[in-house]
C-alpha positions as CSV (number, residue, x, y, z in Angstrom):
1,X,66.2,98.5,60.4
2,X,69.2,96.4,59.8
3,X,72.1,95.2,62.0
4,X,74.1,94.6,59.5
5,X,77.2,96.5,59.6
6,X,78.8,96.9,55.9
7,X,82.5,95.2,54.9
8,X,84.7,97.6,54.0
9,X,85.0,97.6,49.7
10,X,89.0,96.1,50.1
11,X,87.6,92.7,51.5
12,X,84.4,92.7,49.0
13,X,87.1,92.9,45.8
14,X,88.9,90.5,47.2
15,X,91.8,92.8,47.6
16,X,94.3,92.0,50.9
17,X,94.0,95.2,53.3
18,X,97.7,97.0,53.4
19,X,99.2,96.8,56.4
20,X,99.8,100.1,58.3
21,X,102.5,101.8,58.5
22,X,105.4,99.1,57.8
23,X,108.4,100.9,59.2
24,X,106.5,101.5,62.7
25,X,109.3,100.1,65.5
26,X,108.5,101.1,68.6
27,X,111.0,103.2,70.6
28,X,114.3,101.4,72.1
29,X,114.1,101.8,76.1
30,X,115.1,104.6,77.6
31,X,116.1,105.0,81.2
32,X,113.7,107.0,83.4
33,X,116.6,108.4,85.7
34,X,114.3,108.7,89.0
35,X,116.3,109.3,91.7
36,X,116.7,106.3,94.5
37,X,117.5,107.5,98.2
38,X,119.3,105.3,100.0
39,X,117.7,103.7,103.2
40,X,120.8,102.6,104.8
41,X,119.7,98.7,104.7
42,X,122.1,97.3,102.5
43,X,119.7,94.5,101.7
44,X,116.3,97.1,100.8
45,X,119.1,99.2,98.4
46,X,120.3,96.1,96.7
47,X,116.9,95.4,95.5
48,X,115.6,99.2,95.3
49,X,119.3,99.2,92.9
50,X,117.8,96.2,90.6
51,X,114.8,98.6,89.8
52,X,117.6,100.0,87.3
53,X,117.1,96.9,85.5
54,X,113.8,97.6,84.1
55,X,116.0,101.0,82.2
56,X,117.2,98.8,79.9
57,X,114.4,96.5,79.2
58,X,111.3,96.6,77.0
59,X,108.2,97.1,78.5
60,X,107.2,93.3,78.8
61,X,110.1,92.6,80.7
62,X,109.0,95.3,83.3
63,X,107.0,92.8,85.2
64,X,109.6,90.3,86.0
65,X,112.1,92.7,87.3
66,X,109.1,94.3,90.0
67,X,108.0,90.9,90.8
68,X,112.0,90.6,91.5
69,X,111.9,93.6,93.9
70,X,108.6,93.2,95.7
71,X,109.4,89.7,96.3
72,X,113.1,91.1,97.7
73,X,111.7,93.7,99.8
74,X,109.0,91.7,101.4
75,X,111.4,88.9,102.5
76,X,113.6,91.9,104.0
77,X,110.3,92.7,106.0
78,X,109.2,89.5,107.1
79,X,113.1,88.9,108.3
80,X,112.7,92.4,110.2
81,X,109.7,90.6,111.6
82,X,111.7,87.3,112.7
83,X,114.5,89.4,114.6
84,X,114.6,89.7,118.1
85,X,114.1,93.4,119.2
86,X,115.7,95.0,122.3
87,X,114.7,94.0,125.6
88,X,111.5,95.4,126.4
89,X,111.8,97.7,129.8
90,X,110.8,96.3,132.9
91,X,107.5,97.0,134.0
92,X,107.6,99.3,137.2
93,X,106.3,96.7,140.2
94,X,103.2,98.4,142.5
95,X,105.3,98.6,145.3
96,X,107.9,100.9,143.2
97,X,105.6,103.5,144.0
98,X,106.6,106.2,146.7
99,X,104.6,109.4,147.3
């Protein structure tokens, strides 16, 4: 039994293969309208706005515009992170206690 797999009979005349379908273009970008809720941080709905960019872009330029946002929204983290809080409550003392 053989291995071989057989060339198709365009390549064994010599013949060029014809190229498929030559007026294929692949669809302009369409926006995907999904709703965005504000989260009332106006830093977090700047960059949850920029998603809008990737609407008008083709699909390879997708990447750059999330990469934009995740990079956005985890710097508005760690800076939520960096922030001092409220004052914590003090801590009732032992001798607070009356029964």
């Amino acid at each position: 039994m053989s291995d071989a797999v057989p060339e198709p009979a365009a390549q064994e005349s010599g013949a060029a293969p014809e190229p498929q379908e030559a007026g294929y273009e692949p669809a302009a970008p369409a926006p995907l309208d999904v709703p965005r809720t504000p989260t009332g941080n106006a830093e977090v709905d700047a960059r949850l706005a920029r998603l809008a960019d990737a609407d008008h872009l083709a699909t390879d330029g997708h990447v750059e515009v999330y990469e934009d946002v995740h990079r956005g929204l985890r710097d508005a983290l760690t800076a939520l992170d960096a922030r001092p809080g409220p004052p914590a409550p003090p801590s009732p003392s032992p001798y607070d206690r009356r029964s």
